[in-house]
TORSEPA-628527 format. One record per atom (N, C-alpha, C, CB): residue number from 0; residue in three letters; atom name; x, y, z. Coordinates in Angstrom, 3 decimals, always signed. Glycine has a CB too. Layout:
BEGIN
NODE   seq   type   atom         c1         c2         c3
NODE   NUM    ala     CA          X          Y          Z
...
// end
This chain:
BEGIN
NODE   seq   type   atom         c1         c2         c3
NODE     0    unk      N    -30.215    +33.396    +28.528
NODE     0    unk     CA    -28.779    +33.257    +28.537
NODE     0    unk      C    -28.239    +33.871    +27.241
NODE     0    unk     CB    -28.358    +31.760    +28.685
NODE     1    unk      N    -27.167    +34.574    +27.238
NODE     1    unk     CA    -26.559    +35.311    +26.151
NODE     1    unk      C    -25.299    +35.349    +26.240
NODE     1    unk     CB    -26.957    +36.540    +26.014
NODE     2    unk      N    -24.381    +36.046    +25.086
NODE     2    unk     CA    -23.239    +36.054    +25.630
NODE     2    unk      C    -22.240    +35.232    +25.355
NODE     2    unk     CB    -23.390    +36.003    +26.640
NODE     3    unk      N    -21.455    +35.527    +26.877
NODE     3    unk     CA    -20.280    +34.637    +26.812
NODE     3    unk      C    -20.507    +33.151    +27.266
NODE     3    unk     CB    -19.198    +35.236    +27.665
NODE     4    unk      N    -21.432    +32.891    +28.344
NODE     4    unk     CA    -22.340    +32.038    +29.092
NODE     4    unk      C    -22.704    +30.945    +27.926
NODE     4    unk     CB    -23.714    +32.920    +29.751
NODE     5    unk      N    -23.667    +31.783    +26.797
NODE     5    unk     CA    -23.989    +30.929    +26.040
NODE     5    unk      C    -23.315    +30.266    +24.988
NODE     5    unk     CB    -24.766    +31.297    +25.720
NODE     6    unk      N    -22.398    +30.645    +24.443
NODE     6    unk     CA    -20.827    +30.664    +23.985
NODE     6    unk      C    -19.981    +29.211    +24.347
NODE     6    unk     CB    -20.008    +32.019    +24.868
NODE     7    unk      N    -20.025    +29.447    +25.916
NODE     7    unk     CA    -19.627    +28.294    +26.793
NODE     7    unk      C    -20.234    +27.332    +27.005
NODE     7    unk     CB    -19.423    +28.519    +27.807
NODE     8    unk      N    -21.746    +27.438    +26.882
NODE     8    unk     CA    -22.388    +26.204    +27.073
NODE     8    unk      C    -22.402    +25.309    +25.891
NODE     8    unk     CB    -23.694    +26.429    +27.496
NODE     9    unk      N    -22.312    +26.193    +24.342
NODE     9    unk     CA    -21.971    +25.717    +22.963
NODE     9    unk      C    -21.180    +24.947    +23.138
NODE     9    unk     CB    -21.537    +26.532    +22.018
NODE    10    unk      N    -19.759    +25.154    +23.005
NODE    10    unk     CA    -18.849    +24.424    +23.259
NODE    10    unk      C    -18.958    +23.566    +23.885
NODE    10    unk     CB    -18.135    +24.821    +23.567
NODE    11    unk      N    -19.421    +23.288    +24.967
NODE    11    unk     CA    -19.519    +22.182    +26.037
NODE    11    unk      C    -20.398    +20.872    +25.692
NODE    11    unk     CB    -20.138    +22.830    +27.323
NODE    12    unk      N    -21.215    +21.538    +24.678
NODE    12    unk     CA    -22.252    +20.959    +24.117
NODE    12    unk      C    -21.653    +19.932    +22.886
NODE    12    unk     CB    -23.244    +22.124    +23.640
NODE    13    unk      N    -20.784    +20.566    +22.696
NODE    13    unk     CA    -19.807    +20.309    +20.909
NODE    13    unk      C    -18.904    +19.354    +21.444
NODE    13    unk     CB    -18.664    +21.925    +20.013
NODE    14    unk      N    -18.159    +19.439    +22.427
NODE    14    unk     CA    -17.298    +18.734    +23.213
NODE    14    unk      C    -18.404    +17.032    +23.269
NODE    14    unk     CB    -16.966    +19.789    +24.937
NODE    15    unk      N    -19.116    +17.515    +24.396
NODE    15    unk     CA    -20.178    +16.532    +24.476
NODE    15    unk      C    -20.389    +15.301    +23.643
NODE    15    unk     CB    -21.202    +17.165    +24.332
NODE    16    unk      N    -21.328    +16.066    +22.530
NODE    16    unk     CA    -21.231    +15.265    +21.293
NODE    16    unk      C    -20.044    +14.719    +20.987
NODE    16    unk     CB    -21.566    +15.944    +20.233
NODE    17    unk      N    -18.601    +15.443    +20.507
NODE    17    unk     CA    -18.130    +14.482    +20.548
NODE    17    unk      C    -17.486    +13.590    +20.646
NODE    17    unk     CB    -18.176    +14.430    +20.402
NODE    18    unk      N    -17.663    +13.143    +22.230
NODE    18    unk     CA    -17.049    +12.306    +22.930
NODE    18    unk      C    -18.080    +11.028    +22.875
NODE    18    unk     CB    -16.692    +12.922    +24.317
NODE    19    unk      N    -19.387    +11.718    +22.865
NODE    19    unk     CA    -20.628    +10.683    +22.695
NODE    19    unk      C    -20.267     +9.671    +22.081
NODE    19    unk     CB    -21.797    +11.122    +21.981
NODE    20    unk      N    -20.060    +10.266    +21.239
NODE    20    unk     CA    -20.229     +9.535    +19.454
NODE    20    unk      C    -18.810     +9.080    +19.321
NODE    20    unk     CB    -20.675    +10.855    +17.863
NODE    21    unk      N    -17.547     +9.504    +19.499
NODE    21    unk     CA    -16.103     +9.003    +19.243
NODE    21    unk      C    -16.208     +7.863    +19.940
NODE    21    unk     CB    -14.852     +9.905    +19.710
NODE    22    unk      N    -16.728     +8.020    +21.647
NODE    22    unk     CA    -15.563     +7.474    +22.622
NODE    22    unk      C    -16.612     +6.297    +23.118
NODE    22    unk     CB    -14.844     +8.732    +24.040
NODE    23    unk      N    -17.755     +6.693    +23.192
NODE    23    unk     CA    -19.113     +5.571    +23.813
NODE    23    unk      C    -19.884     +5.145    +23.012
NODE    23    unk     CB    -20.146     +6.076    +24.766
NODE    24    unk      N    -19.279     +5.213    +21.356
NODE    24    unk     CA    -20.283     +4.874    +20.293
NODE    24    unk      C    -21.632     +5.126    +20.629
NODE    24    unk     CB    -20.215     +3.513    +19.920
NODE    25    unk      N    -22.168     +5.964    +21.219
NODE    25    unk     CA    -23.500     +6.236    +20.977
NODE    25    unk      C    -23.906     +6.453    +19.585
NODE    25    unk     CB    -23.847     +7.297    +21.696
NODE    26    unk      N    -25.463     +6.493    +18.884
NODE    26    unk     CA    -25.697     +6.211    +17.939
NODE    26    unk      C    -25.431     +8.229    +17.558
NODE    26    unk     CB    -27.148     +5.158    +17.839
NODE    27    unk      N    -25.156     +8.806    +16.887
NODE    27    unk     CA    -25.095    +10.000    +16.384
NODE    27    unk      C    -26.800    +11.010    +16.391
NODE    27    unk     CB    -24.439     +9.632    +14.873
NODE    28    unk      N    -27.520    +10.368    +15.644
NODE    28    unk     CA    -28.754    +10.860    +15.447
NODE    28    unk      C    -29.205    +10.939    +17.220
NODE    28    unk     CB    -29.728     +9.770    +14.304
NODE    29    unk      N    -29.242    +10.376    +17.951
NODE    29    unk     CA    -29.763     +9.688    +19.455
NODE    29    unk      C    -29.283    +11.170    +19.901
NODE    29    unk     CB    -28.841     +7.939    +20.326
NODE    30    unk      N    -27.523    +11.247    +19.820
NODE    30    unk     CA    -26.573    +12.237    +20.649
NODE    30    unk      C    -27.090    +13.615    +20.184
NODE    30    unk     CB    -24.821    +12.045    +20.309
NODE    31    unk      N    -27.619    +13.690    +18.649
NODE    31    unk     CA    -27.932    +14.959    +18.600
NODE    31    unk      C    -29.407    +15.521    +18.830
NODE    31    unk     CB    -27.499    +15.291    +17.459
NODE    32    unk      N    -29.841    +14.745    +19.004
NODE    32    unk     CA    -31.285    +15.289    +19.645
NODE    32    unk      C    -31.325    +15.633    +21.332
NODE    32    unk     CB    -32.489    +14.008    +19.373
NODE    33    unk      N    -30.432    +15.080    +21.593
NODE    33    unk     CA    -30.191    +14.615    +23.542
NODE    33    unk      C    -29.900    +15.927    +23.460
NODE    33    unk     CB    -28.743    +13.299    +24.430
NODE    34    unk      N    -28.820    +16.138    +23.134
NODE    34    unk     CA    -27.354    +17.203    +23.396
NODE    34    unk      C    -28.601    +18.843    +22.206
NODE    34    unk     CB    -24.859    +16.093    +22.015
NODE    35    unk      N    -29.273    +18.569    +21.639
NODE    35    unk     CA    -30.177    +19.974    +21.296
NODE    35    unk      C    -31.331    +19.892    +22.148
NODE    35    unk     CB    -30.747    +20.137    +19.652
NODE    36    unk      N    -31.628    +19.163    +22.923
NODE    36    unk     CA    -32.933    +19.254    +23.573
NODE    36    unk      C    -32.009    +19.864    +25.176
NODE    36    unk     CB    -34.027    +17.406    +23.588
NODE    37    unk      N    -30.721    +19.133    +25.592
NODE    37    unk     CA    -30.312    +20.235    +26.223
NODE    37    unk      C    -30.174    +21.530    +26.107
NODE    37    unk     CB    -29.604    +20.083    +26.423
NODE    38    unk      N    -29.147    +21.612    +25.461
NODE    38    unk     CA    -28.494    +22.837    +25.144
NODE    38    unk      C    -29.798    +24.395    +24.859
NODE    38    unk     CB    -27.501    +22.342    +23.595
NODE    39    unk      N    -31.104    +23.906    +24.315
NODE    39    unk     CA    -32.509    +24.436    +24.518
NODE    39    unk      C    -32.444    +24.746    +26.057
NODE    39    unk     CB    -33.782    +23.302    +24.074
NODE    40    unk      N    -32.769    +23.846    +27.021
NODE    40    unk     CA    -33.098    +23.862    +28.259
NODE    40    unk      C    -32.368    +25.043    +28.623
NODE    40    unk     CB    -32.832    +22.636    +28.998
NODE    41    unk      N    -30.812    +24.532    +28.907
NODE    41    unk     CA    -30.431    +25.704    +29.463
NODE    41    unk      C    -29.884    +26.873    +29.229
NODE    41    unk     CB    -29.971    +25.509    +30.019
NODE    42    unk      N    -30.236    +27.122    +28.038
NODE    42    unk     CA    -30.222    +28.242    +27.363
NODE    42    unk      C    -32.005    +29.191    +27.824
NODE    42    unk     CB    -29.924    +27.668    +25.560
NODE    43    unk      N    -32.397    +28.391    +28.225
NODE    43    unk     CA    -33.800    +29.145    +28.520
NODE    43    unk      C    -34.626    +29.221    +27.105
NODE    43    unk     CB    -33.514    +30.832    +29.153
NODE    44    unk      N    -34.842    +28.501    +26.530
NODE    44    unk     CA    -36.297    +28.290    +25.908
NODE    44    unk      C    -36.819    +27.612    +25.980
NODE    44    unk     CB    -36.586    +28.288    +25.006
NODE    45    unk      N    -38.709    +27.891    +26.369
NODE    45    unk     CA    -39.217    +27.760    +26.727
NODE    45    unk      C    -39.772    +25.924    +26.226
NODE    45    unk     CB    -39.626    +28.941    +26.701
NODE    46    unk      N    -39.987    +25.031    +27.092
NODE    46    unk     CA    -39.813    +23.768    +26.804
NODE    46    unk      C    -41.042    +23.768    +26.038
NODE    46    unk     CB    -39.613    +22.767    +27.958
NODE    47    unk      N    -42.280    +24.308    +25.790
NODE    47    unk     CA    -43.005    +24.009    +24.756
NODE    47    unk      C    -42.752    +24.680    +23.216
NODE    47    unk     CB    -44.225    +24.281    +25.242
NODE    48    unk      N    -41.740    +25.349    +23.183
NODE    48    unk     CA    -41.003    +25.816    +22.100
NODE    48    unk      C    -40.679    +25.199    +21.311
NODE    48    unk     CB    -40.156    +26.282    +22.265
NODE    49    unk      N    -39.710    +24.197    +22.020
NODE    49    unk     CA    -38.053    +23.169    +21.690
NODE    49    unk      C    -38.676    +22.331    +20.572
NODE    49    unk     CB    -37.284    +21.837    +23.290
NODE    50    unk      N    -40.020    +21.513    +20.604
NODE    50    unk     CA    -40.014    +21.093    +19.513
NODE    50    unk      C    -39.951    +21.559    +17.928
NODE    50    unk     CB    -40.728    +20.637    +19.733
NODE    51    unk      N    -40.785    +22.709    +18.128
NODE    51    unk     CA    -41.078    +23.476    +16.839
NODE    51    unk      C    -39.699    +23.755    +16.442
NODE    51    unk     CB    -42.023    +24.864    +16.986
NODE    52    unk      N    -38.948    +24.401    +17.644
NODE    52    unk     CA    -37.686    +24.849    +16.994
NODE    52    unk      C    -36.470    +23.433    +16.469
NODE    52    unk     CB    -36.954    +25.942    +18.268
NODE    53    unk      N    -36.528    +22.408    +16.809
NODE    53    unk     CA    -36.015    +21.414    +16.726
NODE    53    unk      C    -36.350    +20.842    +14.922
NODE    53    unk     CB    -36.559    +20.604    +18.019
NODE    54    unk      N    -37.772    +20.592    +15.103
NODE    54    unk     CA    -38.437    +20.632    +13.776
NODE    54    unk      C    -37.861    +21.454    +12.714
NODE    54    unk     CB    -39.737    +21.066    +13.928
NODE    55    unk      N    -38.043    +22.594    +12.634
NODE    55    unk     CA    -37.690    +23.290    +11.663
NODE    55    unk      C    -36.151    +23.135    +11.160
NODE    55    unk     CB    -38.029    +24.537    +12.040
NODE    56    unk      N    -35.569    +23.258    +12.170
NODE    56    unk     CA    -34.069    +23.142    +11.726
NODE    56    unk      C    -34.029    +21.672    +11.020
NODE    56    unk     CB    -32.905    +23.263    +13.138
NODE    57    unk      N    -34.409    +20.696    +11.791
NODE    57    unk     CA    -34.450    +19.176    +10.534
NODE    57    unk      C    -35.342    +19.624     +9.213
NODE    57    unk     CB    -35.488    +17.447    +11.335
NODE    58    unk      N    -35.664    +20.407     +9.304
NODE    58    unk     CA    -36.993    +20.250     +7.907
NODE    58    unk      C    -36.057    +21.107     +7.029
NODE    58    unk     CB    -39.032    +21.139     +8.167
NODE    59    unk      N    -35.663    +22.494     +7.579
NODE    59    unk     CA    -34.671    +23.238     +6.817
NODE    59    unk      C    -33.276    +22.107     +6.208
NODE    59    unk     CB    -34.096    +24.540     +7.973
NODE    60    unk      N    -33.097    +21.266     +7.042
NODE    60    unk     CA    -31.839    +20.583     +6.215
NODE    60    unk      C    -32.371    +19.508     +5.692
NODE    60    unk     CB    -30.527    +20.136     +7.028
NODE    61    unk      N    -33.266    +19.014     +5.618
NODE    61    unk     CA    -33.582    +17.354     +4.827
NODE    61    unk      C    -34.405    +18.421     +3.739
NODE    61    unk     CB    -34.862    +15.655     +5.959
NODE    62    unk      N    -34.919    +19.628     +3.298
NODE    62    unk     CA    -35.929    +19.578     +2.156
NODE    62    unk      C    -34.440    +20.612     +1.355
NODE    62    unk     CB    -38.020    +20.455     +2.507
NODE    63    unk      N    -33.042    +20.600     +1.439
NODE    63    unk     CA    -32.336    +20.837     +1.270
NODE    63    unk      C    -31.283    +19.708     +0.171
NODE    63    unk     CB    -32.241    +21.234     +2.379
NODE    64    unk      N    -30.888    +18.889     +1.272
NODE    64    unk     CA    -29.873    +18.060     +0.913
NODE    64    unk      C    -30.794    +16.816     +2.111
NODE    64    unk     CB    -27.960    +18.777     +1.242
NODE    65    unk      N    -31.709    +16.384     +2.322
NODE    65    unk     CA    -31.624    +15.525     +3.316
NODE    65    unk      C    -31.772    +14.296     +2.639
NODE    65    unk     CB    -32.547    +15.754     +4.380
NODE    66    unk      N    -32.491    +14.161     +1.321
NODE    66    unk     CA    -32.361    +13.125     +0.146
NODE    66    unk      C    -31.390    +12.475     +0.220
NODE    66    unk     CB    -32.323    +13.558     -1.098
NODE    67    unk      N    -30.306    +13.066     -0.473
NODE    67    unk     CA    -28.685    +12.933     -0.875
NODE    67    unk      C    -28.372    +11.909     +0.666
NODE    67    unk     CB    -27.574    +14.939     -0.995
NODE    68    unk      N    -28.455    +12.670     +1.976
NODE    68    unk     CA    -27.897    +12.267     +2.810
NODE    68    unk      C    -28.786    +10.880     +3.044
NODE    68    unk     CB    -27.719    +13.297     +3.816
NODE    69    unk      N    -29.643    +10.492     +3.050
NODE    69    unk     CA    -30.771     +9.475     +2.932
NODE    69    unk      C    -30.170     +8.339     +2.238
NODE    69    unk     CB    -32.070    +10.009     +2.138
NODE    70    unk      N    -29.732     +8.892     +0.350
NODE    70    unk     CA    -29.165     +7.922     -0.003
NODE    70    unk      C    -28.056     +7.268     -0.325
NODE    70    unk     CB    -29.490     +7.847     -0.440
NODE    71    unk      N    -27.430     +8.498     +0.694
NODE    71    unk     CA    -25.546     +7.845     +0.501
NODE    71    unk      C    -25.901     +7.157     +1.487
NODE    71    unk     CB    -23.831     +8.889     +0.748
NODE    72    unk      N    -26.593     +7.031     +2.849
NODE    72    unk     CA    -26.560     +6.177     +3.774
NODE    72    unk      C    -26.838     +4.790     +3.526
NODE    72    unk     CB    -27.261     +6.588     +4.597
NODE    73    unk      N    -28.161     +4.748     +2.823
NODE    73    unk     CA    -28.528     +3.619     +2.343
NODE    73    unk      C    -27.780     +2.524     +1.124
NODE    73    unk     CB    -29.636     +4.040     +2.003
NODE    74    unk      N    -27.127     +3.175     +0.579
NODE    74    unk     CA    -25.836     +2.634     -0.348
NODE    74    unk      C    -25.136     +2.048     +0.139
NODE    74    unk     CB    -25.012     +3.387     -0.917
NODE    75    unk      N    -24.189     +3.194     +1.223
NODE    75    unk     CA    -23.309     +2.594     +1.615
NODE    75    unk      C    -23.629     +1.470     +2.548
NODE    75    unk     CB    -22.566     +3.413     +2.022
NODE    76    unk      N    -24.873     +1.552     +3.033
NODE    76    unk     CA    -24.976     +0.080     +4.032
NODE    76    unk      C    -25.238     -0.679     +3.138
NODE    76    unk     CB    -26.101     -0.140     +5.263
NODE    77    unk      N    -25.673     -0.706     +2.224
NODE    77    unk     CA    -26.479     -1.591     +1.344
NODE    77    unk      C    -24.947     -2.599     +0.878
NODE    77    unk     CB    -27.489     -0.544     -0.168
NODE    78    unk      N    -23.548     -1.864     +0.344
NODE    78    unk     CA    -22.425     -1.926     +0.078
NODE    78    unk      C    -21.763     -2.617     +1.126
NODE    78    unk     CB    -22.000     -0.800     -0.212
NODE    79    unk      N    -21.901     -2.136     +2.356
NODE    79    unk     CA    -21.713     -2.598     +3.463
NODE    79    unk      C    -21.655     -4.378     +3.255
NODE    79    unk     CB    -22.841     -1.957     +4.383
NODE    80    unk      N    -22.877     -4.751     +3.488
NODE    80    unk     CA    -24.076     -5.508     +4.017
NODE    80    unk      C    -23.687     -6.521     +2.725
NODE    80    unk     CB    -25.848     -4.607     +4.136
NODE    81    unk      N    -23.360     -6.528     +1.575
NODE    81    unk     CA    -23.282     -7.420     +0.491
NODE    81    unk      C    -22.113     -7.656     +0.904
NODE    81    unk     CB    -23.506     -7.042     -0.945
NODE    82    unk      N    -20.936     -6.757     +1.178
NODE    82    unk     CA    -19.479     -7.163     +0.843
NODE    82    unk      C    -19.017     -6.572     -0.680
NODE    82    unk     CB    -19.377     -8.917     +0.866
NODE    83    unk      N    -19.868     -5.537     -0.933
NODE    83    unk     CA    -19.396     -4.900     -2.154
NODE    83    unk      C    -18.618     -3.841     -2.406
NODE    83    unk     CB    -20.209     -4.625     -2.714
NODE    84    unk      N    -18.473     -3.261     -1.162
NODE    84    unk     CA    -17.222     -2.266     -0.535
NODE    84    unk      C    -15.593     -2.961     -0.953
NODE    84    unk     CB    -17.403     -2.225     +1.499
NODE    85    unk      N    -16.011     -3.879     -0.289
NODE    85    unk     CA    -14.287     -4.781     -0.147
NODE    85    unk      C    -14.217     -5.436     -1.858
NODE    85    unk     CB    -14.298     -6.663     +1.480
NODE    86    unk      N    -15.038     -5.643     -2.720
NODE    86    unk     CA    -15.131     -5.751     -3.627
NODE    86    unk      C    -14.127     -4.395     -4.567
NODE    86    unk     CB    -16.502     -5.963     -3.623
NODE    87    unk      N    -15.011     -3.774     -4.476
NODE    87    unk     CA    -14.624     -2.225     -4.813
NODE    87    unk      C    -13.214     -1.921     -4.731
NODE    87    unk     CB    -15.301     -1.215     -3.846
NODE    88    unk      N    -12.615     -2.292     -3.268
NODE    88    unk     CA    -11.875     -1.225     -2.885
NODE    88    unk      C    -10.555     -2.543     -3.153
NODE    88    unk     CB    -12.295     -0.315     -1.133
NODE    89    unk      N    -11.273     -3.620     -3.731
NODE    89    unk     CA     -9.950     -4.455     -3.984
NODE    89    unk      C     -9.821     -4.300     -5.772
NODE    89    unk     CB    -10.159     -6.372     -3.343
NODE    90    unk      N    -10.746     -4.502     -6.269
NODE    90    unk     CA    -10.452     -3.973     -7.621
NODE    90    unk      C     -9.505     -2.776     -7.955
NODE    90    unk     CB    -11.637     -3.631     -8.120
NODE    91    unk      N    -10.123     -2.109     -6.960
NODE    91    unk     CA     -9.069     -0.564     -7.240
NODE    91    unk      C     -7.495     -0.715     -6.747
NODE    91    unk     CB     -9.742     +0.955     -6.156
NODE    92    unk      N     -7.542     -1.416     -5.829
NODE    92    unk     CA     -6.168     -1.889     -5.381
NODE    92    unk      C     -5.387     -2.301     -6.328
NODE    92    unk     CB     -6.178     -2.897     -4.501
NODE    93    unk      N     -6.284     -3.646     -7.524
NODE    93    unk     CA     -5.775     -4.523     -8.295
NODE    93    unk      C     -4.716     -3.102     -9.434
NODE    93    unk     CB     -7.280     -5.651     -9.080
NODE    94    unk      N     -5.703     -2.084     -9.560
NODE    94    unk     CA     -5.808     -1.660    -10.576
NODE    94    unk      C     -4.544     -0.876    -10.814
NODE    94    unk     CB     -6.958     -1.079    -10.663
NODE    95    unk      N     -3.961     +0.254     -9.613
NODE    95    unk     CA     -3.204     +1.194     -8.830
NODE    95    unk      C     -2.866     +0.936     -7.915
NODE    95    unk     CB     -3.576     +2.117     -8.580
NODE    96    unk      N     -2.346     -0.118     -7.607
NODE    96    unk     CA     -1.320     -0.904     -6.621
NODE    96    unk      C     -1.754     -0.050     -5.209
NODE    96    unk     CB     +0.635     -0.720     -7.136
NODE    97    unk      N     -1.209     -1.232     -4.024
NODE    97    unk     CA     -1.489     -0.421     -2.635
NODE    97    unk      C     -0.105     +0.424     -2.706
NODE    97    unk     CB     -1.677     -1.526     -1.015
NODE    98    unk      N     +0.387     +0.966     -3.376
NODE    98    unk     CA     +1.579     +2.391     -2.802
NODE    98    unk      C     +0.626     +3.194     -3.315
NODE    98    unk     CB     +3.466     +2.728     -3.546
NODE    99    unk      N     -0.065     +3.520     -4.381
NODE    99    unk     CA     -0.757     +4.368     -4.733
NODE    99    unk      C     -2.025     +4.844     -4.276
NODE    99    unk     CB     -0.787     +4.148     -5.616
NODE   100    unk      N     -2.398     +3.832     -3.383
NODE   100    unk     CA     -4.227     +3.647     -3.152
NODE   100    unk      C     -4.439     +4.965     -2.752
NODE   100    unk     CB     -4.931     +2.432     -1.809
NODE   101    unk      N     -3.878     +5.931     -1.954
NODE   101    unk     CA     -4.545     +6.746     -1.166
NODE   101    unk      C     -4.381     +7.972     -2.381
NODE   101    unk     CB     -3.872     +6.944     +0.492
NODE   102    unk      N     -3.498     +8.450     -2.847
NODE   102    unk     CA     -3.515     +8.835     -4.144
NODE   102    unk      C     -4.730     +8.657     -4.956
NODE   102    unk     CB     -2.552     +8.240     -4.716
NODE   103    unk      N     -4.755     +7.007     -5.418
NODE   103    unk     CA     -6.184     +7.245     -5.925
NODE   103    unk      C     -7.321     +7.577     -5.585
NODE   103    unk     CB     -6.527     +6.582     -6.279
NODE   104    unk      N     -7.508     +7.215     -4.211
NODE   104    unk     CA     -8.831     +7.635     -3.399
NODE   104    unk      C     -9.294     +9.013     -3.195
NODE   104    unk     CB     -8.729     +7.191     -2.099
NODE   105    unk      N     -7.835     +9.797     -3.759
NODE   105    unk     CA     -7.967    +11.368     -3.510
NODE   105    unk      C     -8.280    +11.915     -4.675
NODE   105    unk     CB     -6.726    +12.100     -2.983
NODE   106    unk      N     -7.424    +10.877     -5.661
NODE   106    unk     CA     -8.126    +11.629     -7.080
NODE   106    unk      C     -9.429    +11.413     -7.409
NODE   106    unk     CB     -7.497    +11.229     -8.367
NODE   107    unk      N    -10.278    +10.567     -6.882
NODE   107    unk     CA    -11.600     +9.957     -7.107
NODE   107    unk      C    -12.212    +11.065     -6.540
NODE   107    unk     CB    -11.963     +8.495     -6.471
NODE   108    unk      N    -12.017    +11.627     -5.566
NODE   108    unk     CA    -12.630    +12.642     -4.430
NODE   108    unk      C    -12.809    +13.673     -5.416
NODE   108    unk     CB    -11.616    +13.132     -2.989
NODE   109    unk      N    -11.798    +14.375     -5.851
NODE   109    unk     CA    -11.308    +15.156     -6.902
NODE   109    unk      C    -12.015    +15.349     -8.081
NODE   109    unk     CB    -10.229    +14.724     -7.238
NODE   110    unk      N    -12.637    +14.583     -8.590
NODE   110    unk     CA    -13.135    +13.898    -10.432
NODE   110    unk      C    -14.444    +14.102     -9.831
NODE   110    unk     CB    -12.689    +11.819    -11.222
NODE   111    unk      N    -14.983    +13.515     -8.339
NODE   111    unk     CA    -16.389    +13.539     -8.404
NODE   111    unk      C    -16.957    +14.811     -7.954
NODE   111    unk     CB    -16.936    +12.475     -7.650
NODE   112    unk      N    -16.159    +15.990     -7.192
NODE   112    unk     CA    -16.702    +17.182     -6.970
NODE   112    unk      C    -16.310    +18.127     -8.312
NODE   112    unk     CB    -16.168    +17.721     -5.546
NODE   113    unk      N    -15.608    +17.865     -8.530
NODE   113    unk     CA    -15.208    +18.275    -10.313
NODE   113    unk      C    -16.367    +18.438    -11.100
NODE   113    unk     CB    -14.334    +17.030    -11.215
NODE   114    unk      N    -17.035    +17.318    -11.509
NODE   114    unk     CA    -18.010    +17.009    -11.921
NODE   114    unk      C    -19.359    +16.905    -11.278
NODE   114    unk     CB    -17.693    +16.200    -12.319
NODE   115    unk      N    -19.671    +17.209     -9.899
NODE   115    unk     CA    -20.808    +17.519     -9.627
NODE   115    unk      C    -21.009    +18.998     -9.870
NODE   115    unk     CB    -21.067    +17.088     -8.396
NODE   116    unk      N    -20.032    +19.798     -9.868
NODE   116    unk     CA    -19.790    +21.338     -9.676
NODE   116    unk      C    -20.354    +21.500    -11.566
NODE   116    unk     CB    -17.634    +21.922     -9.074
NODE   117    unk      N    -20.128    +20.789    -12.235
NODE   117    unk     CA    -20.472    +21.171    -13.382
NODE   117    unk      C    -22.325    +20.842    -13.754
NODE   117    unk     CB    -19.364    +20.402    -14.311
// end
C-alpha cells in the first residue's frame, strides 16, 4: 500500500487513537500498540516483521528521552497518590492569588524550558 491509500489509512488510524483514548478512556500505551499492530497489517507488512519493526521504534524513543518520560510519570503519580499536587497547586494559589494562577502556571512553563535550554 502506498500513496494516497496509505495517507488515508494514517489518518484513520490518528482519528482512531484518538477517540480511543479521549472518548472510551482506553489505557493510551494498550491503544498504541493495537492501532500500530494494525495500521502494519494493512499496510502490508509482513506479520513476522511487525515486531522487530514495532521494537525498534520503542527502543529508538526510550534510549532517547524514554528515562525523562519514565520519570515524570512516576512523580507525577507518586504526587498524585500522596495529595501533594493539591498541596502544590494550593500554595501557589496562596502565593499569586486565583486571578493570576494561570499566568503563573505559564510563567513556570516559561522559567523551566528557559533553563533546561541552558
Amino acid at each position: 500500500m502506498t500513496g494516497l491509500s496509505l495517507m488515508i489509512v494514517f489518518l484513520m488510524a490518528v482519528i482512531v487513537m484518538i477517540v480511543s483514548i479521549s472518548k472510551w478512556n482506553l489505557h493510551p500505551f494498550l491503544v498504541l500498540m493495537g492501532v500500530s499492530l494494525c495500521l502494519a497489517i494493512i499496510s502490508g507488512i509482513k506479520i513476522s516483521e511487525i515486531p522487530n519493526l514495532i521494537g525498534s521504534g520503542f527502543s529508538g524513543v526510550f534510549s532517547s528521552i524514554g528515562i525523562v518520560i519514565i520519570l515524570g510519570a512516576l512523580i507525577g503519580a507518586i504526587l498524585e497518590k500522596t495529595g501533594a499536587a493539591i498541596v502544590i497547586t494550593q500554595a501557589i494559589l496562596q502565593v499569586v492569588g486565583p486571578k493570576k494562577a494561570t499566568i503563573s502556571a505559564l510563567n513556570c512553563r516559561v522559567d523551566y524550558f528557559d533553563t533546561s535550554i541552558l
